[in-house]
N, C-alpha and C positions, 0 to 999 in steps of 0.2 A: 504494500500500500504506500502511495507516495500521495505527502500533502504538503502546499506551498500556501503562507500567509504571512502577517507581521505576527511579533509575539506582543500580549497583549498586558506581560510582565516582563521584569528582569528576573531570572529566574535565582533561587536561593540551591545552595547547596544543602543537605541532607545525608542523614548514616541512617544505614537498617540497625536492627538490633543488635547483627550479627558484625558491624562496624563497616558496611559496605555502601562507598556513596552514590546517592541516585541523585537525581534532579526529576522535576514537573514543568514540562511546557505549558501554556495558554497560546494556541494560534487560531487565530483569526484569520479565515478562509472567503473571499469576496464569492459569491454567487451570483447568478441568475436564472430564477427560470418565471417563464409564461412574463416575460418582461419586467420582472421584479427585481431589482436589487436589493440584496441581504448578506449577512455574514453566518458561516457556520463556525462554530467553535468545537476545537478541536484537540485531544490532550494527547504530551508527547509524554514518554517515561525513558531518562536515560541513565543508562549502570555502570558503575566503573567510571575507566580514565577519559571514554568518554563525558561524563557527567562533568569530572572536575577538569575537564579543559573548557566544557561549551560554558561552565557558570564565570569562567573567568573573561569569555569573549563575547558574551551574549549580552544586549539589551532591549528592555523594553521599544517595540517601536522594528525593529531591526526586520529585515525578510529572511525567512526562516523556507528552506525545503526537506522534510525528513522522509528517510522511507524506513519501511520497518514492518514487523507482523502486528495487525488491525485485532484489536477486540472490543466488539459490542456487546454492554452490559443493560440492562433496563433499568430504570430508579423512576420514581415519584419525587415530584414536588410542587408543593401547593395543589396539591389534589391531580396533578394531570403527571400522565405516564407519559415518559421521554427515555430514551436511549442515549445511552455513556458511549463518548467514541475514544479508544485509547491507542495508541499507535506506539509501541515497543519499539524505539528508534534502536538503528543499525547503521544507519547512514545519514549525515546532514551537513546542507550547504549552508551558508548565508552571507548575505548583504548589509549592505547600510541602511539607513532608518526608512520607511516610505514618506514620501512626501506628502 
């Protein structure tokens, strides 16, 4: 699965239990359909030295492209069922901020 957007944070570094550091994207993916513009939000998860290189080079604002293996989870909130998109980054590019 490959997804291209700005991040819609600077992202924080993080340790598992087990002392292993991950990081959490927020990207923001522009869309369109039936002539609508929208944004889909989208979450990255990365492990290892990837995590602690991208937290050092990444910020809010920035274009982000990852690819990686896609997991959809269901959740509720505020009464309405929506689907969790999670992308297990493997690979990622990015750029400077969008204009």
């Amino acid at each position: 699965m490959t997804v291209s957007g700005s991040l819609g944070a600077t992202p924080d570094l993080s340790y598992s239990k087990e002392g292993h550091p991950w990081t959490r994207l927020a990207i923001a993916e522009k869309r369109r359909r039936k002539g609508e513009v929208g944004v889909d939000w989208w979450e990255g998860i990365l492990w290892g030295s990837l995590a602690e290189t991208m937290c050092g080079a990444l910020e809010k604002g920035m274009i982000v492209t990852v690819r990686g293996k896609l997991k959809m989870e269901p959740f509720e909130r505020e009464g309405r069922a929506l689907i969790g998109r999670t992308v297990f980054v493997e690979q990622i590019g990015f750029s400077g901020k969008a204009l």
